[in-house]
Each structure stands twice: as structure tokens, then as C-alpha cells.
N, C-alpha and C positions, 0 to 999 in steps of 0.2 A: 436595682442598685447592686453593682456587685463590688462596691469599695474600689475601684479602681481609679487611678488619677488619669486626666485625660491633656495634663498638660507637655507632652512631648511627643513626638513620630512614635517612639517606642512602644509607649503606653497605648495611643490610640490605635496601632499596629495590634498589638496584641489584641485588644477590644475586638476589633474587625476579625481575627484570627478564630476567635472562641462565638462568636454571631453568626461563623458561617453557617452551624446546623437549622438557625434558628429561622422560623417563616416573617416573625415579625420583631424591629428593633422599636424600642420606646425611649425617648429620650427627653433629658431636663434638664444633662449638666452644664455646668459651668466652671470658669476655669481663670480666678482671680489674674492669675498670672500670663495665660493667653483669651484674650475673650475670643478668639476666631477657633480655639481649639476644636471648641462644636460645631461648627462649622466646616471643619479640619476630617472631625471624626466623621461624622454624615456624609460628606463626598467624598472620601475614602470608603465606605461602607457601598453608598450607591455606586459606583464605580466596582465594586465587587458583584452586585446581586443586579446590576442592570441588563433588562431581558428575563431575567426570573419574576415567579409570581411571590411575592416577596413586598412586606413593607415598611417602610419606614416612618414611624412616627414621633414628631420633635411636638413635646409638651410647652408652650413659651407660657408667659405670664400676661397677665393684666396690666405690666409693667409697662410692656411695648406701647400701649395706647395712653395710658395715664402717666407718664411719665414726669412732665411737670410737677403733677401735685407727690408723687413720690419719692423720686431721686434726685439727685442731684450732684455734680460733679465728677469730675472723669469718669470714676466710676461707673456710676449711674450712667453717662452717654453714652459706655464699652458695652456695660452690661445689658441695656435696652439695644440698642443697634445690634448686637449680636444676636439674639434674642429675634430680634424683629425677623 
């Protein structure tokens, strides 16, 4: 976690700018106001490091498979779909 918001070009620009030393990215966020932002973030990132040994790892939840019994509503189908 490094506090950063991941909800514009800017921000995930930046993210991607400070990642380049790094062998391995881990990821979990999310981004109320774009659900695709992580999505955004991650293929900007592999599109950086693609060809290097280098990796990227997105942490999803239990969400994606159990969704029914836990979300529900916009929401819930942004944040599971994005996720997934």
C-alpha cells in the first residue's frame, strides 16, 4: 500500500513511474469511482515490464465466485466484474 489513489491517468501514471525498479507489483486496489481503474493500472504496468522477468500480482477476493450471497447492486456487479 503506498496511499496512493488509482482513480485517474495521473495517478496510475505515477504508480507505474515509481514500480519500475521493482521485480514484483502486488495488487488489491480498488477504485469506487472507476472499477476498471485496476485494470487501467495493471495493463499500463504490463505494457511497461513486458519481456522482462518481472511480475505482476492482482490479489482478487472471494467476492468474484460468491457474489450472490454477498453483493449486491451496481456496486457489487462493478466491483466483482472488475475483480474477476
Amino acid at each position: 500500500s503506498n496511499g496512493y489513489s488509482i482513480d485517474t491517468k495521473t495517478e496510475r501514471d505515477r504508480i507505474v513511474r515509481e514500480a519500475q525498479d521493482c521485480d514484483v507489483f502486488i495488487s488489491n486496489a480498488f477504485s469506487d469511482e472507476n472499477p476498471w481503474a485496476q485494470t487501467e493500472l495493471l495493463f499500463d504496468l504490463w505494457q511497461v515490464w513486458r519481456g522482462l522477468n518481472k511480475r505482476i500480482i492482482l490479489i482478487s477476493s472471494s467476492n468474484t465466485h460468491r457474489w450472490e450471497k454477498i453483493m449486491h447492486g451496481t456496486r457489487g456487479i462493478q466491483y466483482r466484474t472488475a475483480k474477476h
